[in-house]
N, C-alpha and C positions, 0 to 999 in steps of 0.2 A: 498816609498819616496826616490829620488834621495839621498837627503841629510846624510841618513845614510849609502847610499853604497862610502861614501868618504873617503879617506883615512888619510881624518885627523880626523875622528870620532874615533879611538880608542888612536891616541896620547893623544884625552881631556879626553876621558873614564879613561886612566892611570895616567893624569895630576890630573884630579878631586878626583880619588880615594887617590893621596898622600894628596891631598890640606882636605880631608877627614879625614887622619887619623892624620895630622900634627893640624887641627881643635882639635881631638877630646883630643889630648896630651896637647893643648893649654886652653881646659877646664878644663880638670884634673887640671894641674897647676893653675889656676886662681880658682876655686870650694873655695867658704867658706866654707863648710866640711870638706875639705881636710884642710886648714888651721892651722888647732890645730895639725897636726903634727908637730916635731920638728924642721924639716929643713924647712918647710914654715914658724915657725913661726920666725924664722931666719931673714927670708929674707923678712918678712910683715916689718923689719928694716928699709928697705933701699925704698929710693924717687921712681926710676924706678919700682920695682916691687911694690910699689902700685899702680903706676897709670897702671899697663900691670895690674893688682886686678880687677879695673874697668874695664876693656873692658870685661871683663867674661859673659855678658849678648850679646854684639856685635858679639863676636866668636860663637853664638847661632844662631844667624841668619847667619851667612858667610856659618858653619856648615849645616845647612838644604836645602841651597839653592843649596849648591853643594852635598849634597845629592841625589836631588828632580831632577838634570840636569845630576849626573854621573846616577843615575838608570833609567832617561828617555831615555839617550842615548845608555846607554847599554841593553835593552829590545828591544829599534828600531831597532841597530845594529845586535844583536846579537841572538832575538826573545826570545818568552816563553817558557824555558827548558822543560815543561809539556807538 
């Protein structure tokens, strides 16, 4: 397919992979498990971090979908290492 020999396919391949792990930093931080540590429970404090609290289930779905579009693009691009 045309569309993966373009050369803007691995600028999104590297874009999605940040947007990937800066997701996956962003559930860590918002995780009620994580919570009962000391410095989360600090900052369950303050107004802002509880509402960025709530989005923890939203960052789940941003998380997969760039998931599911950085590993489609990078198997088109790049093919099956096997």
């Amino acid at each position: 397919m045309e569309i993966f020999q373009s050369t803007v396919v691995p600028r999104l391949i590297f874009i999605l992979g940040i947007v990937n792990i800066l997701a996956v930093m962003l559930i860590f931080f918002s995780c009620r498990c994580v919570s009962s540590g000391s410095l989360l429970r600090k900052l369950m404090k303050y107004q802002a971090y509880q509402r960025f609290f709530g989005y923890h289930c939203s960052i789940w779905w941003v998380l997969w979908l760039s998931v599911v579009i950085h590993a489609t693009l990078a198997i088109g691009f790049f093919g099956v290492p096997f």
